[in-house]
BARO-576874 format. One record per residue: x, y, z of N, C-alpha, C in turn; residue in three letters; residue number from 1. Coordinates in steps of 0.1 Angstrom, whole numbers, plus 5000, padded with zeros to 4 digits. Layout:
n.u; n.v; n.w; ca.u; ca.v; ca.w; c.u; c.v; c.w; code; pos
X; Y; Z; X; Y; Z; X; Y; Z; ala; NUM
...
This chain:
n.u; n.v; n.w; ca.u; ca.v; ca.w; c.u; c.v; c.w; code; pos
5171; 4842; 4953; 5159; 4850; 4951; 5160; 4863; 4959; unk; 1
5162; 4862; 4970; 5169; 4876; 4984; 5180; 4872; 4987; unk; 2
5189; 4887; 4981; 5203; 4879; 4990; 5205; 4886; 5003; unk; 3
5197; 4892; 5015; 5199; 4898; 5027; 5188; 4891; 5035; unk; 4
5197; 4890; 5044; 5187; 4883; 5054; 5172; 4895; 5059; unk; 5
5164; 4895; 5065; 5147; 4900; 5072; 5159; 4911; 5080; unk; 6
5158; 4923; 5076; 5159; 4935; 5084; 5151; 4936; 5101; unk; 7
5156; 4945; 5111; 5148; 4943; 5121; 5137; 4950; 5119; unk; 8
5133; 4961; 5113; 5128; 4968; 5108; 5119; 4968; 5092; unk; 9
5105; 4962; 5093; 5101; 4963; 5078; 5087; 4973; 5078; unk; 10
5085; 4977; 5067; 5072; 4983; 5064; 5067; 4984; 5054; unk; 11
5057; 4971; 5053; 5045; 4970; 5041; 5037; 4980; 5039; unk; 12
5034; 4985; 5028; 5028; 4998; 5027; 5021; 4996; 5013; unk; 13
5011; 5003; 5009; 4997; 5002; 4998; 4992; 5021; 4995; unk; 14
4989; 5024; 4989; 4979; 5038; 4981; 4969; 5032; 4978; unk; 15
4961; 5047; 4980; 4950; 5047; 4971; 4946; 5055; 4967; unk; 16
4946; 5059; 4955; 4944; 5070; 4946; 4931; 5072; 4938; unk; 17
4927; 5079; 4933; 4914; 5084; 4924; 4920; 5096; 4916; unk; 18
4912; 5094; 4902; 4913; 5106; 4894; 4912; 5124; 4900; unk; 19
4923; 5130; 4898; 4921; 5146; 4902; 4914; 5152; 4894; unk; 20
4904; 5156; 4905; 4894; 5164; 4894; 4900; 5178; 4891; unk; 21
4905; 5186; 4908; 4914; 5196; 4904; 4923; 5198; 4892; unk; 22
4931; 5187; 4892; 4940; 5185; 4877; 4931; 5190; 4864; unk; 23
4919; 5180; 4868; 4908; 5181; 4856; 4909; 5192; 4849; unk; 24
4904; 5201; 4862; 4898; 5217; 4858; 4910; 5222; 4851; unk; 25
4922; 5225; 4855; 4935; 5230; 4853; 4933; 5223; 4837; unk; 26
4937; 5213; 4836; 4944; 5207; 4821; 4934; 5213; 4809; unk; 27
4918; 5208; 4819; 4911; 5208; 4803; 4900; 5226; 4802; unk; 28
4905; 5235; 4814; 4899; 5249; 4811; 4886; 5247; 4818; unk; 29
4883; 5238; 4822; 4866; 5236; 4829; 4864; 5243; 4837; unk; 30
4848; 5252; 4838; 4851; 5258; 4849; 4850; 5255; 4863; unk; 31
4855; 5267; 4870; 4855; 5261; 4887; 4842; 5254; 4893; unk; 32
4831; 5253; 4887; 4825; 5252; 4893; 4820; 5238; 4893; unk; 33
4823; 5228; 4880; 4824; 5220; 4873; 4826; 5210; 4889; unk; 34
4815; 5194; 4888; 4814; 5188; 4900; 4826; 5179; 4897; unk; 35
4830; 5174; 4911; 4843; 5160; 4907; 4837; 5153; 4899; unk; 36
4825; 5145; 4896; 4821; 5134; 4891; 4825; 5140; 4876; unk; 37
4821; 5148; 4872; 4821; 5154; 4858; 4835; 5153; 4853; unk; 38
4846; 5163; 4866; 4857; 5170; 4860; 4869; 5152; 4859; unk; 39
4860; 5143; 4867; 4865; 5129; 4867; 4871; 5120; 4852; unk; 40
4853; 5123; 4847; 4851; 5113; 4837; 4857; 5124; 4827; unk; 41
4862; 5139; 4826; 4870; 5142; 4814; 4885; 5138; 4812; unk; 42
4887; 5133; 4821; 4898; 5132; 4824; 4901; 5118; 4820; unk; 43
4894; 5106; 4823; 4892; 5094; 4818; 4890; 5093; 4804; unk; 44
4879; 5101; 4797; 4876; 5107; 4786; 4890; 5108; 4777; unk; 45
4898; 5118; 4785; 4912; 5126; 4777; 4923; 5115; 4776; unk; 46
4920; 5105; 4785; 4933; 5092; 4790; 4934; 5083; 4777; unk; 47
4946; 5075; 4773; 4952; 5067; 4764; 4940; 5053; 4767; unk; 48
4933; 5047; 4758; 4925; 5035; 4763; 4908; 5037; 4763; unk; 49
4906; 5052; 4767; 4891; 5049; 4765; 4882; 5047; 4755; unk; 50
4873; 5038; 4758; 4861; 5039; 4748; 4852; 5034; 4753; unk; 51
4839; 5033; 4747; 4825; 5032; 4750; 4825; 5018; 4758; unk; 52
4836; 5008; 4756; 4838; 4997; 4765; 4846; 4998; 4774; unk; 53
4855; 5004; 4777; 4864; 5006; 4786; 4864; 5025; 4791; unk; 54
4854; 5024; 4799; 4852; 5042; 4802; 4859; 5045; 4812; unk; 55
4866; 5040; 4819; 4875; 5042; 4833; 4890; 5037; 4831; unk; 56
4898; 5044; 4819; 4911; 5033; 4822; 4921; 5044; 4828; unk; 57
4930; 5036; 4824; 4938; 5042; 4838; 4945; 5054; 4836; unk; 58
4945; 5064; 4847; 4954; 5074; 4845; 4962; 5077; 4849; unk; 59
4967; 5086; 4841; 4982; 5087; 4850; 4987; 5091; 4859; unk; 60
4997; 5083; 4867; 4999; 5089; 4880; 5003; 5104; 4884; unk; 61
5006; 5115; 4880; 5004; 5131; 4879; 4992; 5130; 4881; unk; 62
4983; 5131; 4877; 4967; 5132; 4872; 4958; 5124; 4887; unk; 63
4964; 5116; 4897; 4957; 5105; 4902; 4961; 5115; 4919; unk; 64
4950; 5115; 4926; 4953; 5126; 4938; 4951; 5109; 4948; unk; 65
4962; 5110; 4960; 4963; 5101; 4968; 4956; 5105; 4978; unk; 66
4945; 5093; 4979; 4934; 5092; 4995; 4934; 5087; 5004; unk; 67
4942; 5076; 5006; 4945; 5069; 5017; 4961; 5060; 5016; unk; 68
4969; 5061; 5023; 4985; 5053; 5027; 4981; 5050; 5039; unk; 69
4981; 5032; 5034; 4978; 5025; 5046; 4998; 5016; 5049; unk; 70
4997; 5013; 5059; 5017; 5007; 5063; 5010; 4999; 5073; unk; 71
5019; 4986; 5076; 5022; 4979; 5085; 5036; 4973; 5089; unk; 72
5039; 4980; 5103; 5056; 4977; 5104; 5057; 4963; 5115; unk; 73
5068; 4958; 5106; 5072; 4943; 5113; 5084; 4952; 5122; unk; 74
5083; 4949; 5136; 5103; 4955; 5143; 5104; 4942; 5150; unk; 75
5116; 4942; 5150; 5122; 4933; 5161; 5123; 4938; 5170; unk; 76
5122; 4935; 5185; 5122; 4938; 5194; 5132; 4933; 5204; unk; 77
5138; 4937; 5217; 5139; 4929; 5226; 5136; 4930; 5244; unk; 78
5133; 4926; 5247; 5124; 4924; 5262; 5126; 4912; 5271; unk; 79
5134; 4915; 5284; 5140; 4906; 5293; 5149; 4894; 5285; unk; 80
5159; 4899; 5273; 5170; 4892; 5266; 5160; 4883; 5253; unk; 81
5147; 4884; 5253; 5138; 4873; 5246; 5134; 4883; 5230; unk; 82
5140; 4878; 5220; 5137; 4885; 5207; 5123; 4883; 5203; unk; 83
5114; 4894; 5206; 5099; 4894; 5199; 5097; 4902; 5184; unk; 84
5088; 4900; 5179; 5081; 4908; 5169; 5071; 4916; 5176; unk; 85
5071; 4928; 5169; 5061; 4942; 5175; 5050; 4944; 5162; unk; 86
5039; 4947; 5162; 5037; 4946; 5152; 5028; 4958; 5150; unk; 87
5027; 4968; 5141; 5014; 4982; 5138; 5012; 4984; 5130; unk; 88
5000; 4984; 5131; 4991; 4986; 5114; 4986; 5003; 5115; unk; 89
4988; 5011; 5106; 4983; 5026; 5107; 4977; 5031; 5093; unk; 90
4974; 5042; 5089; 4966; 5044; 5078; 4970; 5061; 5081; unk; 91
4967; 5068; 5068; 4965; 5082; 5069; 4960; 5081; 5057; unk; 92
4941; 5085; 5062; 4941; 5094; 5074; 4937; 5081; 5084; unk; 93
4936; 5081; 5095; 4934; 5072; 5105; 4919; 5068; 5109; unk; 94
4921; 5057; 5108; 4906; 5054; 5118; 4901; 5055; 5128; unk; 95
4887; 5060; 5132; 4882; 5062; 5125; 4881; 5076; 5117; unk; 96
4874; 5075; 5106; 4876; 5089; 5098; 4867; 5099; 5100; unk; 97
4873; 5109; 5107; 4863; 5119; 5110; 4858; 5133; 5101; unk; 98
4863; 5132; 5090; 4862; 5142; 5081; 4859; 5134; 5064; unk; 99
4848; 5143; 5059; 4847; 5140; 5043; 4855; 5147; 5035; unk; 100
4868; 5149; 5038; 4882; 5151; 5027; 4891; 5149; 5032; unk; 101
4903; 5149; 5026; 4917; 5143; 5030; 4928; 5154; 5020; unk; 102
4934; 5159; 5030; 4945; 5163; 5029; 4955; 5158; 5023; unk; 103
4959; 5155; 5010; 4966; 5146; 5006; 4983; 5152; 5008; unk; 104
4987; 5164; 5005; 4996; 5166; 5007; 5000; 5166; 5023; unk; 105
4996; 5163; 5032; 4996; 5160; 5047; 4993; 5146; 5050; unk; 106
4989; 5137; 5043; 4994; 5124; 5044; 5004; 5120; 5037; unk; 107
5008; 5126; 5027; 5017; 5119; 5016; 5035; 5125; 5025; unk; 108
5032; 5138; 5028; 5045; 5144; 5037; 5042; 5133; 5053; unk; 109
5035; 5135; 5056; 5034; 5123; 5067; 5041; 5109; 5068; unk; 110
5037; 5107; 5061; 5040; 5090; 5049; 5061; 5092; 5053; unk; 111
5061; 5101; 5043; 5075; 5100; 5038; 5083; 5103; 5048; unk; 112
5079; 5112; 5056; 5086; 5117; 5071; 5089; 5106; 5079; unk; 113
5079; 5096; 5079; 5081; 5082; 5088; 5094; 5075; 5079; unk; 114
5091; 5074; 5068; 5102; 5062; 5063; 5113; 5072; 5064; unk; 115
5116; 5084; 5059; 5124; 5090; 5060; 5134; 5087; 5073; unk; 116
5128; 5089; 5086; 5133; 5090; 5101; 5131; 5079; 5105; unk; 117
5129; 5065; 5097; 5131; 5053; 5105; 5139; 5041; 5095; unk; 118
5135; 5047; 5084; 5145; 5038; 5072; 5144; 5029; 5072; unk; 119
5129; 5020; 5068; 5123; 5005; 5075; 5129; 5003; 5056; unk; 120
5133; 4989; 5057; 5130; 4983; 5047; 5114; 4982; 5041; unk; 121
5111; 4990; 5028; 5102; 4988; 5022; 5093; 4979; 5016; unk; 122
5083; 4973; 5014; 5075; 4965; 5011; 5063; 4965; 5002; unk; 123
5063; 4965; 4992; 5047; 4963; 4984; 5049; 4954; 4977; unk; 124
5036; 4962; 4967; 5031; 4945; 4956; 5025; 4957; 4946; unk; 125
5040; 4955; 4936; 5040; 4963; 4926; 5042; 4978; 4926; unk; 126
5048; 4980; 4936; 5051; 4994; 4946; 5063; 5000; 4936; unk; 127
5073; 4989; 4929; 5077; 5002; 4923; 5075; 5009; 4913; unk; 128
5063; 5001; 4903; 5060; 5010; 4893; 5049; 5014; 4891; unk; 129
5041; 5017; 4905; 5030; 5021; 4908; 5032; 5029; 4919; unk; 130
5030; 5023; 4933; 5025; 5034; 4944; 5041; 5040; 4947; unk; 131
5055; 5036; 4950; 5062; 5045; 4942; 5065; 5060; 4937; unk; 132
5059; 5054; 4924; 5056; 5066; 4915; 5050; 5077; 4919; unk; 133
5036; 5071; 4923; 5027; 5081; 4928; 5031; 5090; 4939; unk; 134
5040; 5083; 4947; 5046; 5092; 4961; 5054; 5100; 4957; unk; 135
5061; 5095; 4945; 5073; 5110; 4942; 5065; 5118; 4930; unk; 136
5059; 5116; 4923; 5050; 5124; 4912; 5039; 5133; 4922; unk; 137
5030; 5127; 4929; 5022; 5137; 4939; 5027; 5144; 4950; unk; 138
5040; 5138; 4954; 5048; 5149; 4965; 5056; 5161; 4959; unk; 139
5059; 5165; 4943; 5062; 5170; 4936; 5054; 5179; 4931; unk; 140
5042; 5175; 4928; 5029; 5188; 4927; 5025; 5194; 4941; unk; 141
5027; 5185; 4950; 5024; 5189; 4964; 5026; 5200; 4971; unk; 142
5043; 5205; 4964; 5051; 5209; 4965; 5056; 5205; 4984; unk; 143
5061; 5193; 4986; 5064; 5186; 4994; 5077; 5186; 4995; unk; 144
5089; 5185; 5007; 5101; 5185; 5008; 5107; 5174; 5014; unk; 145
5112; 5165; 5013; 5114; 5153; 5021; 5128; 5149; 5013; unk; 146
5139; 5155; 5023; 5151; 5151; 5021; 5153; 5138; 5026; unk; 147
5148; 5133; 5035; 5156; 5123; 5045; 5151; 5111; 5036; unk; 148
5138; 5110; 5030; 5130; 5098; 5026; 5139; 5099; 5013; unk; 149
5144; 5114; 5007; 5153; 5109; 4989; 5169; 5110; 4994; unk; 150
5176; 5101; 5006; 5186; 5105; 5007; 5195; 5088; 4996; unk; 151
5203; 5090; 4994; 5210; 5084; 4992; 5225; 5077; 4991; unk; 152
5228; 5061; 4993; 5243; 5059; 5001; 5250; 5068; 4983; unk; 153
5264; 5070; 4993; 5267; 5074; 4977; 5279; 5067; 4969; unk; 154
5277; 5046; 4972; 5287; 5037; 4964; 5271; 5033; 4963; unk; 155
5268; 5027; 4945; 5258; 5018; 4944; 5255; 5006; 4948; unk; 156
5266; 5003; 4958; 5264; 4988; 4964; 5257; 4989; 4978; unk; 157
5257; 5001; 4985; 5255; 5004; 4996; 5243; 4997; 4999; unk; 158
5239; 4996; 5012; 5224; 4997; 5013; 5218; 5010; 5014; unk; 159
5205; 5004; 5017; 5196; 5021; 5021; 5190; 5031; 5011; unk; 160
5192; 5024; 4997; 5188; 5029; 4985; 5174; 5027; 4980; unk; 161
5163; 5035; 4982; 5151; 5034; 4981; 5147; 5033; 4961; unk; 162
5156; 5044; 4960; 5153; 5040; 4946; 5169; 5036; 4938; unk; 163
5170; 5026; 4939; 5178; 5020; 4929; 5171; 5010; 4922; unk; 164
5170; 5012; 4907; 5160; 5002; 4900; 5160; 4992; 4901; unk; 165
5173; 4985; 4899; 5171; 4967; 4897; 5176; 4963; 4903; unk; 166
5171; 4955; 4914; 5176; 4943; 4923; 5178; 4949; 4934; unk; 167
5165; 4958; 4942; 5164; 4964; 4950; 5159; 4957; 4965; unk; 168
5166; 4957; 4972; 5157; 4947; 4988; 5155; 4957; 4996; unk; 169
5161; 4972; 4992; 5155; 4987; 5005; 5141; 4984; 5004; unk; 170
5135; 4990; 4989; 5121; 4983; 4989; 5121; 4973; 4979; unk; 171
5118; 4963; 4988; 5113; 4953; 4982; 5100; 4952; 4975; unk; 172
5100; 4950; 4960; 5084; 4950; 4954; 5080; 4935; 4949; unk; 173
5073; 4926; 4956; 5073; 4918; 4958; 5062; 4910; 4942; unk; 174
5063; 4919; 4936; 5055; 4915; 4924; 5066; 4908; 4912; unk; 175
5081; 4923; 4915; 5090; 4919; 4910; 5099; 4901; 4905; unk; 176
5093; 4899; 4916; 5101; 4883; 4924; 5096; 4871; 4915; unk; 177
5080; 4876; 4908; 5075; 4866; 4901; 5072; 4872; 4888; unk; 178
5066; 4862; 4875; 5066; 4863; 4867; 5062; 4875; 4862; unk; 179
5064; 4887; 4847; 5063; 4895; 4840; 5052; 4893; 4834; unk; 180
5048; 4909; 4828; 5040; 4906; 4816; 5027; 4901; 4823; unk; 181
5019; 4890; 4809; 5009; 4889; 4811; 5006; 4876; 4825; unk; 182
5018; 4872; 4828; 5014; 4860; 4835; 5019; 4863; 4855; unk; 183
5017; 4875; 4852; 5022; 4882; 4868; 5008; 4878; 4871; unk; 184
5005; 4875; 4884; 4999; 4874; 4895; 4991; 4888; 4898; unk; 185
4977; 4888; 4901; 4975; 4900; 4913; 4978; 4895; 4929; unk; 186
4978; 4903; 4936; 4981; 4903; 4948; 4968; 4896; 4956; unk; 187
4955; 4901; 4949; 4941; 4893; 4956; 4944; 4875; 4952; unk; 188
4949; 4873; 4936; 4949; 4861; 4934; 4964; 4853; 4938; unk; 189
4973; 4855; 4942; 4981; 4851; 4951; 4979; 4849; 4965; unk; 190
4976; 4859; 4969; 4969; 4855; 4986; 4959; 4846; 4988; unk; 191
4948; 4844; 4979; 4942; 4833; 4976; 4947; 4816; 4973; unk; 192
4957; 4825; 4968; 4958; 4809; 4961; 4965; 4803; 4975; unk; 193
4969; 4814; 4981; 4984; 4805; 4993; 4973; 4804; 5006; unk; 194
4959; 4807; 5003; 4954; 4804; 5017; 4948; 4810; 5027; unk; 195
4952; 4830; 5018; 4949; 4841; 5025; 4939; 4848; 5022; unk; 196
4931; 4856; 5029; 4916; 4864; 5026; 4918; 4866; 5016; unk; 197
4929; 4875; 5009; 4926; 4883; 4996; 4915; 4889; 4998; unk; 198
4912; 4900; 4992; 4902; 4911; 4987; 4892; 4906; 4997; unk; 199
4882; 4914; 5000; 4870; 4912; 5010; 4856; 4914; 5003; unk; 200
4851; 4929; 5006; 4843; 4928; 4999; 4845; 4945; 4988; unk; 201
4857; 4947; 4990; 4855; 4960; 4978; 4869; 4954; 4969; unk; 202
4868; 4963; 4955; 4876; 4956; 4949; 4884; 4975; 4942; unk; 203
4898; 4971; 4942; 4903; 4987; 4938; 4896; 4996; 4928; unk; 204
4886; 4989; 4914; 4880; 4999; 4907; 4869; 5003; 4914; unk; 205
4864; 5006; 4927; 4852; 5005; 4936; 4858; 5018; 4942; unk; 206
4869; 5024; 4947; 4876; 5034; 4949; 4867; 5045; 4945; unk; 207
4870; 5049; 4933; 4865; 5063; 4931; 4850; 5063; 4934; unk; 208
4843; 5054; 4934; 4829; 5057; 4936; 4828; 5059; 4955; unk; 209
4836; 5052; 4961; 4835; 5050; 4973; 4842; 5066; 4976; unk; 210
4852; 5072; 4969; 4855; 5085; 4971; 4843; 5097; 4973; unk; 211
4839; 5095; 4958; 4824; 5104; 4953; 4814; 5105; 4965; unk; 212
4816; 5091; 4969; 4801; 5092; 4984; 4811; 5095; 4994; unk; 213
4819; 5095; 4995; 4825; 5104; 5005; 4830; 5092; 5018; unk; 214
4828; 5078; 5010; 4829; 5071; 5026; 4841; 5068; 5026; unk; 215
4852; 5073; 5031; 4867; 5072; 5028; 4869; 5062; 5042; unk; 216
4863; 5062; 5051; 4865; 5050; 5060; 4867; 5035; 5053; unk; 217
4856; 5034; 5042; 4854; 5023; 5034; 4867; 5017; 5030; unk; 218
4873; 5035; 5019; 4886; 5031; 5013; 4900; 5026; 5025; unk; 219
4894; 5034; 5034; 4910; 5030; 5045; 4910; 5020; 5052; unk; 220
4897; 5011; 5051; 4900; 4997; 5058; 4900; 4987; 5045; unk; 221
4897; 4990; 5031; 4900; 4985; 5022; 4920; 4986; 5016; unk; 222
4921; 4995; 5022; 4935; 4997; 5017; 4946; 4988; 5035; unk; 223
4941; 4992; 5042; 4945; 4986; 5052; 4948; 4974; 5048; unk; 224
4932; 4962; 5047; 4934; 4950; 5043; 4946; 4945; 5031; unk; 225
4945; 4956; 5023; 4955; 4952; 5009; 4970; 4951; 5017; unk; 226
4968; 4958; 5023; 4987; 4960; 5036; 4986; 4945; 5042; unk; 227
4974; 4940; 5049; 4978; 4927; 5051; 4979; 4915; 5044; unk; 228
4974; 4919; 5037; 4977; 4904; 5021; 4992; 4910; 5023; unk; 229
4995; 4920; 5019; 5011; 4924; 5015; 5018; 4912; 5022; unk; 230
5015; 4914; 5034; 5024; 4909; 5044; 5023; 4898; 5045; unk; 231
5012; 4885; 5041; 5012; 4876; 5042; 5017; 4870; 5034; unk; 232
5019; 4873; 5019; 5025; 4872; 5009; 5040; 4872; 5011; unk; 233
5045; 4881; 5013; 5056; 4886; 5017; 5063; 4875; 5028; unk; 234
5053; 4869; 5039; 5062; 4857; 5049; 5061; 4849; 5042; unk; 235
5054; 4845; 5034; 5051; 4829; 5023; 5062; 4832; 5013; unk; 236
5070; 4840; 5006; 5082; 4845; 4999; 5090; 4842; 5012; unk; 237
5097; 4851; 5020; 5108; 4848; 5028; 5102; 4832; 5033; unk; 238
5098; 4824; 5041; 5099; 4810; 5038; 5105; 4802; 5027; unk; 239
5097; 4808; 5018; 5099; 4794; 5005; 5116; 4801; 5003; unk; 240
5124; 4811; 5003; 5136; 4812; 5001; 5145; 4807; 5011; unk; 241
5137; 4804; 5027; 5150; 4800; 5035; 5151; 4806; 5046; unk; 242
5147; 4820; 5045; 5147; 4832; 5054; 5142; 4828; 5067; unk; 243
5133; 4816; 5066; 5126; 4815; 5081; 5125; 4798; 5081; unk; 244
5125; 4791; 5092; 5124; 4781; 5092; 5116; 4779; 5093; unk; 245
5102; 4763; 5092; 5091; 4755; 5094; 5083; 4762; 5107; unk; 246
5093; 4761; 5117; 5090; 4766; 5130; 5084; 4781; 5127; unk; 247
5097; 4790; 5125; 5094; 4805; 5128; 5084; 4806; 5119; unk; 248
5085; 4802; 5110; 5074; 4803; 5100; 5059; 4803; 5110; unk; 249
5058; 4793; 5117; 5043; 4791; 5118; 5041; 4800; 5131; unk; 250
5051; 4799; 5140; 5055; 4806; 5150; 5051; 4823; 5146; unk; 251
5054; 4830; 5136; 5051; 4848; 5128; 5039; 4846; 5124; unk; 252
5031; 4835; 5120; 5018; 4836; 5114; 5011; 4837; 5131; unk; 253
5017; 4825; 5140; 5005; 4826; 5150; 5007; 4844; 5156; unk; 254
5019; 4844; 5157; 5021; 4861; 5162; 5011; 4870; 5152; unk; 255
5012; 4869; 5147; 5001; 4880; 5136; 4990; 4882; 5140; unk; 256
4986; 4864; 5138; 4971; 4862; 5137; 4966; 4869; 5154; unk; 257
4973; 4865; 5162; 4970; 4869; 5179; 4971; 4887; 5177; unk; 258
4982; 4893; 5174; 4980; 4907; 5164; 4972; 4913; 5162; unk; 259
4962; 4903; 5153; 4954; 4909; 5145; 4939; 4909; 5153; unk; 260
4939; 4897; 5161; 4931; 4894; 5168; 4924; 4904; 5181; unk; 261
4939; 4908; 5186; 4937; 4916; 5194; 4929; 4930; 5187; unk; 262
4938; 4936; 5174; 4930; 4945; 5168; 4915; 4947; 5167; unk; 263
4912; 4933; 5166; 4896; 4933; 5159; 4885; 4939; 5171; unk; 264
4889; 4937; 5189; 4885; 4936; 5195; 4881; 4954; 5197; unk; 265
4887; 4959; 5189; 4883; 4970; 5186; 4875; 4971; 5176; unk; 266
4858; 4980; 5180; 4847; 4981; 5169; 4851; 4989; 5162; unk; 267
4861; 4999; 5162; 4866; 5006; 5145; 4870; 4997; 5137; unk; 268
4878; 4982; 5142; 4884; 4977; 5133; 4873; 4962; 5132; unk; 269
4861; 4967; 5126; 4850; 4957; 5121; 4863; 4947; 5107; unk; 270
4868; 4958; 5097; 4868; 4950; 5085; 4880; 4944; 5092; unk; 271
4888; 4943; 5102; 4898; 4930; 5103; 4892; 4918; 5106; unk; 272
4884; 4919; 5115; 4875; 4907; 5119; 4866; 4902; 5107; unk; 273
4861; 4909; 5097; 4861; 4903; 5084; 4872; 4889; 5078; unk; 274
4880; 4899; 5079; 4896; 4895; 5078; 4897; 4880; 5080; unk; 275
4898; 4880; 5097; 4897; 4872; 5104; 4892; 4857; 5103; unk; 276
4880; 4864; 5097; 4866; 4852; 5093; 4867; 4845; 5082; unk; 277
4873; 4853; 5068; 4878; 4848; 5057; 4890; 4838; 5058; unk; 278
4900; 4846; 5067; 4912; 4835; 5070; 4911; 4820; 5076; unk; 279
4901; 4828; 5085; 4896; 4809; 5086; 4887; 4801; 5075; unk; 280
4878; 4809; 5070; 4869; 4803; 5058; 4880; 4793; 5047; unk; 281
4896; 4803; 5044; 4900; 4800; 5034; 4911; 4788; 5040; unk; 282
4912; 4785; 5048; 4917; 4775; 5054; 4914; 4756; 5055; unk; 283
């Protein structure tokens, strides 16, 4: 199922995106003055899928402006000869959020500069034919330059290859690993099923409205949390393949949870202690 052993280096990573209204204006002639909500719903309007029952389907990633890239890096560590786990959870833009807009081309070049200059093995859920996408399609309108993040070995066996399509472990997309089609899993209903919070209290089509009111705090501890299902998902996968024994196994979860614990003791980070509370509820 993985043929490489857990890199020292990992990083689970999540987007979140909303309709460009800018795009909006540009594609459909609207004028400047035209509000997001409006220049939103033409654009939904213009998309493959809508109708009077389905008014919000999905657009395309060109079309979709990135608002929040939340990561959490697993390192190995070592300290007086003793191998630890390190563990950081980060977001751009960061919490707490001090501004009602987001620079997207300055977190998405942010974003890529890290992976680029640390070359973590990659991590999502459904990341390659979604968030992905969105990083190289919005860093391209961006007009963004990130050689290091598109570098490539140059034998296809190599490692270090972010985008090689099939049977990729640089990034691992952990949606990949399970079934196709209609009988794939979401990420909320897998984490559930194995035990974990899953989703809290916003759900991804909740996004653009939470955009509109401007509470983008909302979206970046909502997208945060989706980074930690990644990850929890992601140790329940390397277990059941081998990757970790009974022990380490439980041994990474208590490291986390003490992790996460510590986080919470900070009042910016109210929704991990949500987290928290669910993890035990679902237990």
């Amino acid at each position: 199922m993985l043929k490489t052993d857990i890199p020292e280096l990992v990083l689970y990573f999540d987007l979140e995106w909303v309709p460009d209204a800018e795009a909006s204006r540009k594609l459909f002639n609207l004028p400047p003055e035209t509000d997001e909500a409006e220049a939103m719903r033409k654009l939904w309007e213009m998309s493959p899928g809508y109708s009077d029952e389905v008014q919000q389907p999905f657009v395309k990633y060109i079309f979709s402006r990135v608002v929040s890239i939340a990561f959490l890096s697993r390192k190995v560590v070592y300290r007086d000869g003793e191998r630890l786990l390190e563990f950081t959870l980060n977001s751009l833009p960061k919490l707490p959020v001090e501004t009602d807009d987001v620079n997207e081309a300055a977190i998405i070049e942010r974003f890529l500069s890290i992976v680029g200059q640390r070359r973590p093995q990659l991590v999502g859920f459904n990341s390659s034919e979604s968030d992905f996408q969105v990083l190289i399609q919005r860093g391209i309108v961006n007009e963004i330059s990130a050689p290091a993040f598109c570098e490539r070995p140059a034998k296809n066996w190599d490692s270090g290859d972010y985008f090689r399509r099939w049977d990729n472990e640089d990034h691992l997309d952990l949606l990949k690993l399970f079934t196709g089609g209609r009988m794939a899993p979401r990420l909320n209903d897998i984490a559930k099923m194995c035990g974990f919070p899953g989703k809290i209290d916003v759900a991804g089509d909740q996004v653009w409205q939470l955009w509109l009111d401007r509470n983008i705090s909302k979206i970046v501890e909502y997208n945060q949390l989706d980074v930690l299902n990644t990850y929890l998902v992601w140790l329940r996968v390397v277990f059941f393949t081998g990757r970790l024994s009974e022990d380490e196994y439980a041994a990474e979860l208590s490291d986390f949870r003490a992790f996460l614990e510590s986080k919470a003791e900070d009042p910016v980070n109210s929704h991990i202690s949500q987290f928290l509370s669910a993890w035990d509820a679902a237990i």
